[in-house]
C-alpha positions as CSV (number, residue, x, y, z in Angstrom):
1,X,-75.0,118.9,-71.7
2,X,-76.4,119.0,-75.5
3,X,-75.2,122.8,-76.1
4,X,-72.4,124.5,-74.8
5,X,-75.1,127.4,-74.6
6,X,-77.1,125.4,-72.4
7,X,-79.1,127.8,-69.7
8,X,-80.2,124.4,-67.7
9,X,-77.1,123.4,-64.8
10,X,-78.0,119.9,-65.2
11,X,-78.3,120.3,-69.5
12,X,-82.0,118.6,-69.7
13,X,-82.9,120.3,-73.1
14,X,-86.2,117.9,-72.8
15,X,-87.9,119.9,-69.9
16,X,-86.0,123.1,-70.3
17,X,-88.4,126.3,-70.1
18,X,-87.0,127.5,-73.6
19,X,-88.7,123.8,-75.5
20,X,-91.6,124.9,-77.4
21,X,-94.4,122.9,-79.3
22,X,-91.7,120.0,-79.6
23,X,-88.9,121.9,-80.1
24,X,-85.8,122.4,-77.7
25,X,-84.2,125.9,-77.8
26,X,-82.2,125.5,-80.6
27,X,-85.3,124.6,-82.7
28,X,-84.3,120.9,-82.8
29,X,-87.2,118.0,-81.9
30,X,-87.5,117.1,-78.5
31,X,-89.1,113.1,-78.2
32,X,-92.0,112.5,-76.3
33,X,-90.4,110.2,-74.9
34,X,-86.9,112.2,-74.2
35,X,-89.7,114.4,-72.7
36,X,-91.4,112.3,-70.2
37,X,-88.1,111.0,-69.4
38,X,-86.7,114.2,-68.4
39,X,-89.7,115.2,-66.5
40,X,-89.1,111.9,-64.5
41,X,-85.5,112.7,-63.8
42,X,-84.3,108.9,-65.4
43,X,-81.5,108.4,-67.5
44,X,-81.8,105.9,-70.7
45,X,-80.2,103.1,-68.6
46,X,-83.2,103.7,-65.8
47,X,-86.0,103.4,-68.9
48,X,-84.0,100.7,-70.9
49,X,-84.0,98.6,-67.0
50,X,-87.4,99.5,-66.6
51,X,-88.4,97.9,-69.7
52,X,-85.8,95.2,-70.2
53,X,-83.9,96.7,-73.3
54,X,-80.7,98.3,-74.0
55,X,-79.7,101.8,-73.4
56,X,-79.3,101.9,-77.6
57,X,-82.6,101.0,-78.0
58,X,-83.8,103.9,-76.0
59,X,-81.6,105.8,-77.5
60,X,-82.6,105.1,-81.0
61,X,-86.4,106.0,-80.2
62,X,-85.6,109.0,-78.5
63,X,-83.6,110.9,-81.1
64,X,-85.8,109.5,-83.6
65,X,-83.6,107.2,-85.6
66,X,-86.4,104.2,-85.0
67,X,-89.9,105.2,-85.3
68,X,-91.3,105.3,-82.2
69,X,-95.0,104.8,-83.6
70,X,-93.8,101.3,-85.3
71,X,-93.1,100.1,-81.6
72,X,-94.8,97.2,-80.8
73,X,-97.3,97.5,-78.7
74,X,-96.2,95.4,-75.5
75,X,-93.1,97.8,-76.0
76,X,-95.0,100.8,-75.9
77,X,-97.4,99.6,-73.2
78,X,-93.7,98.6,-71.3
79,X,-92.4,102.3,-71.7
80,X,-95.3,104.0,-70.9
81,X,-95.3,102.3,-67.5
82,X,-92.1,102.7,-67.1
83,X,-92.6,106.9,-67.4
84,X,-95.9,107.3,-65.7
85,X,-97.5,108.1,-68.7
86,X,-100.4,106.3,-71.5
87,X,-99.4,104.8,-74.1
88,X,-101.4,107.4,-76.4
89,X,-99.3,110.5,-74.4
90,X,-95.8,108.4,-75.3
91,X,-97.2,107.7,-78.8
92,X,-99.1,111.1,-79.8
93,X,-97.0,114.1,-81.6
């Protein structure tokens, strides 16, 4: 769980009815890609598997400490598959 406040059993702040234009319910930034992943119910190892990476790599992209719009583009291609989404929906925001 990401906040002891948390109003989700299961602590997904990504899909959680409170997130708002981006923002989880603390007013912190939710990844599109933390997003999508939540909406698909897969953890970082799942995605990082999927896309034959390391959970830390996921990781980094998802709470923004890499730049997910300097990805590569096989990479982003790789993770979009992976979620079920375009590469533009992972990408945009």
């Amino acid at each position: 769980m990401r906040y002891a406040d948390c109003q989700r059993a299961d602590g997904n702040c990504a899909v959680c009815s409170l997130v708002n234009y981006g923002r989880d319910c603390h007013n912190n930034p939710v990844s599109n890609l933390a997003y999508y992943r939540g909406l698909r119910e897969m953890t970082m190892q799942q995605v990082a598997d999927a896309v034959g990476k390391s959970r830390g790599w996921v990781g980094d992209y998802e709470a923004g400490r890499r730049d997910i719009a300097n990805m590569t583009l096989g990479n982003a291609v790789k993770l979009a598959r992976a979620l079920g989404v375009s590469a533009e929906e992972l990408l945009d925001g």
